[in-house]
N, C-alpha and C positions, 0 to 999 in steps of 0.2 A: 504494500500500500504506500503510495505518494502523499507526503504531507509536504505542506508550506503553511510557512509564518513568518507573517511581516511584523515591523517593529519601527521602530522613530516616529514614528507618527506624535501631534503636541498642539501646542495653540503658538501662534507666532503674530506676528504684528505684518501688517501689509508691509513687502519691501524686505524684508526678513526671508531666511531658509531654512530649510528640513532637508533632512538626508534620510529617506527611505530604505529598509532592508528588508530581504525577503530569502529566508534559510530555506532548500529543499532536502527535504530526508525520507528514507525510506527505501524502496525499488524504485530506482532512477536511472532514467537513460542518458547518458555522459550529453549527447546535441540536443538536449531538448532548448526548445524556441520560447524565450523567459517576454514577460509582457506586463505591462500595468495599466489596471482600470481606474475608475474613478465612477462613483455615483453620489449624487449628492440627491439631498430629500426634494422630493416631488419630479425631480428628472429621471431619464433613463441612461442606462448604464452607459459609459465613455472610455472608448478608445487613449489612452495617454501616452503609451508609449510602448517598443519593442527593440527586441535584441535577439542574433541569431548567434549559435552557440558559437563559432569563431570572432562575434562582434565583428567583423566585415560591414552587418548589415545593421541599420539602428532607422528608425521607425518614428517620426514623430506627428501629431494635426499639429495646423495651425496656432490652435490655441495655445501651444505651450513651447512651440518651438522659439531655440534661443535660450531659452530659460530656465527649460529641464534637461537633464543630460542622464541616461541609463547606460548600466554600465553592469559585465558579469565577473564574478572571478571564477571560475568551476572548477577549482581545485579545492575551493572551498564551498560549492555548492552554492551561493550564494549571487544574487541580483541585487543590484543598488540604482535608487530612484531620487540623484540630486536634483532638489527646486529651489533655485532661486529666484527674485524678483517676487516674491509670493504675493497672490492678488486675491482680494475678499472672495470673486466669484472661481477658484481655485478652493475653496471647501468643498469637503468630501471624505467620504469613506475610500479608500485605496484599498482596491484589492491586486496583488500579486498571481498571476498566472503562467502555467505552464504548458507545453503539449510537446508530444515526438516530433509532428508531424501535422503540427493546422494548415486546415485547405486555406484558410486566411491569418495574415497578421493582426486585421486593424478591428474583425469580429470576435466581440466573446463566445457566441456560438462554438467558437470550433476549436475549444480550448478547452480538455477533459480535466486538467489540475488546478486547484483553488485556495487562495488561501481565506482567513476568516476576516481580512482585513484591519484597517487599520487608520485610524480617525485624525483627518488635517482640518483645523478651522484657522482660518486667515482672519485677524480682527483690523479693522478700517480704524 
């Protein structure tokens, strides 16, 4: 069984940063393709960012590019989600995601590993 667990998550002031972490354990496939979501209350779930197991390949929308930068170490099992520039409408729960092999990057759909997330509020 595949577990993830994020962590850093906090309260920060607009313009401020967080450095996200997100540990995989268990039965794990060395290339899996690491990703981070975002939902915030009343919205639906949000594409943030991805990363492919050699980091060659990195993933970002608009809304966060510049500002966020992901990044893996896999010797350490391990995915990181630095935000800077933090902006109020940047609250959200962060979830940490995995797969061998998604038919997409930028959907959660097609991401079988999860983690339980992990709570960022940007205060104005």
């Amino acid at each position: 069984q595949v577990q993830l667990v994020e962590s850093g998550g906090g309260l920060v002031q607009a313009g401020g940063s967080l450095r996200l972490s997100c540990v995989v354990s268990g039965r794990t496939f060395s290339r899996y393709v690491m990703a981070w979501f975002r939902q915030a209350p009343g919205k639906e779930r949000e594409f943030v960012a991805a990363i492919n197991w050699s980091a060659d390949r990195v993933y970002y929308p608009d809304s966060v590019k510049g500002r966020f930068t992901i990044s893996r170490d896999n010797a350490k099992n391990t995915v990181h989600l630095q935000m800077n520039s933090l902006k109020p409408e940047d609250t959200a729960v962060y979830y940490c995601a995995a797969d061998a092999l998604p038919r997409s990057y930028y959907s959660g759909n097609y991401y079988n590993y999860w983690g339980q997330g992990t709570q960022v509020t940007v205060s104005s």
